[in-house]
DRENNU-111289 format. One record per residue: x, y, z of N, C-alpha, C in turn. Coordinates in nm, 2 decimals. Atoms other than C-alpha are relative to their C-alpha. Example, Ala and Ser with C-alpha at 12.3 -4.5 7.8 and 13.67 -1.06 7.14 Angstrom:
// residues 2
REC,0.09,-0.12,0.00,1.23,-0.45,0.78,0.09,0.12,0.00
REC,-0.09,-0.11,0.00,1.37,-0.11,0.71,-0.08,0.11,0.08
//
This chain:
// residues 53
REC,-0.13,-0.04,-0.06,6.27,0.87,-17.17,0.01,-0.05,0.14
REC,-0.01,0.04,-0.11,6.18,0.73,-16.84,0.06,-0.10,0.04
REC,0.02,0.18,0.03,6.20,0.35,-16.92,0.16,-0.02,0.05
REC,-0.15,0.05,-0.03,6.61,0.39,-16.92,0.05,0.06,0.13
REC,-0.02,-0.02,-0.05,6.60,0.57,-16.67,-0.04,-0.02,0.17
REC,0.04,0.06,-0.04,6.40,0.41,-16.46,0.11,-0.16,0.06
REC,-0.07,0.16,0.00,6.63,0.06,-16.52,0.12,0.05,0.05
REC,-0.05,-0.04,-0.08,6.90,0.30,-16.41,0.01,-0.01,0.12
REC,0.02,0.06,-0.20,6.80,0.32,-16.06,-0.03,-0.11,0.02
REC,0.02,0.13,-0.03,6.69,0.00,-16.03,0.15,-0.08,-0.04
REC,-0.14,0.05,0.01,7.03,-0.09,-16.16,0.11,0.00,0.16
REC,-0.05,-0.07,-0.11,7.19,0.13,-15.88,-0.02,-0.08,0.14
REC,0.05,0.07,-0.17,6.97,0.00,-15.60,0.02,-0.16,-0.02
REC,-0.04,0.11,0.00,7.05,-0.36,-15.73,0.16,0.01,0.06
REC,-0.11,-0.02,-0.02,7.42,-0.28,-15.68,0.00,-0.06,0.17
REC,0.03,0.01,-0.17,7.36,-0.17,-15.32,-0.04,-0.09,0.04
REC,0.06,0.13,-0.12,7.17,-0.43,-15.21,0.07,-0.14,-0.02
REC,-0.10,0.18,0.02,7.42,-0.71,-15.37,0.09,0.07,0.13
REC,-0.07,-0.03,-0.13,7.66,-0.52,-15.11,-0.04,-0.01,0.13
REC,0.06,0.02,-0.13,7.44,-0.51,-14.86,0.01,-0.16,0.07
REC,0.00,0.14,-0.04,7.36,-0.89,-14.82,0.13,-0.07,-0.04
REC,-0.15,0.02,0.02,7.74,-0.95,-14.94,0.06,-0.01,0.18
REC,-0.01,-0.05,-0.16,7.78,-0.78,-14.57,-0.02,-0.07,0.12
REC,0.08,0.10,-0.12,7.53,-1.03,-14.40,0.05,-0.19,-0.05
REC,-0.04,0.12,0.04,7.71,-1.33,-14.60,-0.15,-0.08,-0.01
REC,0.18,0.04,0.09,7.32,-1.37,-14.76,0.07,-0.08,-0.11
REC,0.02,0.03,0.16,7.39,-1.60,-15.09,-0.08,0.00,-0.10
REC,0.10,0.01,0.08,7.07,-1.67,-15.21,-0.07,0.15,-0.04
REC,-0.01,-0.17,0.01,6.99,-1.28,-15.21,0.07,0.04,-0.11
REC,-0.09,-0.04,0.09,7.29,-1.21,-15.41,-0.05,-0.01,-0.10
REC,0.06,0.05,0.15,7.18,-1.43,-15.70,-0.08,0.08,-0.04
REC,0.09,-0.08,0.08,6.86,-1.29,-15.74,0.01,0.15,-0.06
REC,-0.09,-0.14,0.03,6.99,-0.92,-15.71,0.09,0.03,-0.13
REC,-0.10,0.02,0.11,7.25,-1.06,-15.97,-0.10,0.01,-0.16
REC,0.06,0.00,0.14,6.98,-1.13,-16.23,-0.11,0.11,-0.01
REC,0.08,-0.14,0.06,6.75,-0.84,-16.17,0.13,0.14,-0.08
REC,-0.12,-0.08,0.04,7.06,-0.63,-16.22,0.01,-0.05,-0.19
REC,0.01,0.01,0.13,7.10,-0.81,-16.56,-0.10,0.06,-0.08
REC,0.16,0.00,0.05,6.75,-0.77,-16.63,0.01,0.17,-0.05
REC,-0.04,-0.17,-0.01,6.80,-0.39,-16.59,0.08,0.03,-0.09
REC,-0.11,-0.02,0.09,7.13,-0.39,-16.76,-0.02,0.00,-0.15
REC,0.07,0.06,0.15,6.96,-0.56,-17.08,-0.07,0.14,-0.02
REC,0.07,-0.15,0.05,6.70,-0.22,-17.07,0.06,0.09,0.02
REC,-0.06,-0.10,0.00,6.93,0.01,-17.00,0.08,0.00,-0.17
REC,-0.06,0.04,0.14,7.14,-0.12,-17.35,-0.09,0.02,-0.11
REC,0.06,0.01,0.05,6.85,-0.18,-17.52,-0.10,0.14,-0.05
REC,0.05,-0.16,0.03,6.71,0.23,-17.45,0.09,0.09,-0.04
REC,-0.08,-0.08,0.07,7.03,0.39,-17.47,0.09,-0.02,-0.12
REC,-0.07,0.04,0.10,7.21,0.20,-17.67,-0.03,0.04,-0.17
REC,0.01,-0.03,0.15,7.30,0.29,-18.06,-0.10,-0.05,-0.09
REC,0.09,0.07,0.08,7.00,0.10,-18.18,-0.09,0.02,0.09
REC,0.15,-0.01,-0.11,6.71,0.23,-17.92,-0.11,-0.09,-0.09
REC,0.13,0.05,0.06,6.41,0.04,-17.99,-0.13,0.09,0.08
//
């Protein structure tokens, strides 16, 4: 029960911090931010979602 919720916050704090360096007109930051965010998004689907594994 942790696992999705775990990728939750990490989801969250990805958000923020694309805003954040969004702020400082950072690019290369973004990106990354962009695909841990996916990364996250993928286990968050993958736990809660209709088909938990």
């Amino acid at each position: 029960m942790l696992t999705p919720l775990a990728a939750t916050g990490l989801a969250v704090l990805m958000v923020l911090a694309m805003g954040y360096h969004a702020r400082r007109k950072e690019s290369m930051p973004i990106a990354i931010n962009a695909v841990l965010l996916i990364l996250a998004a993928l286990v968050m689907w993958g736990r809660f979602g209709p088909h938990a594994f």
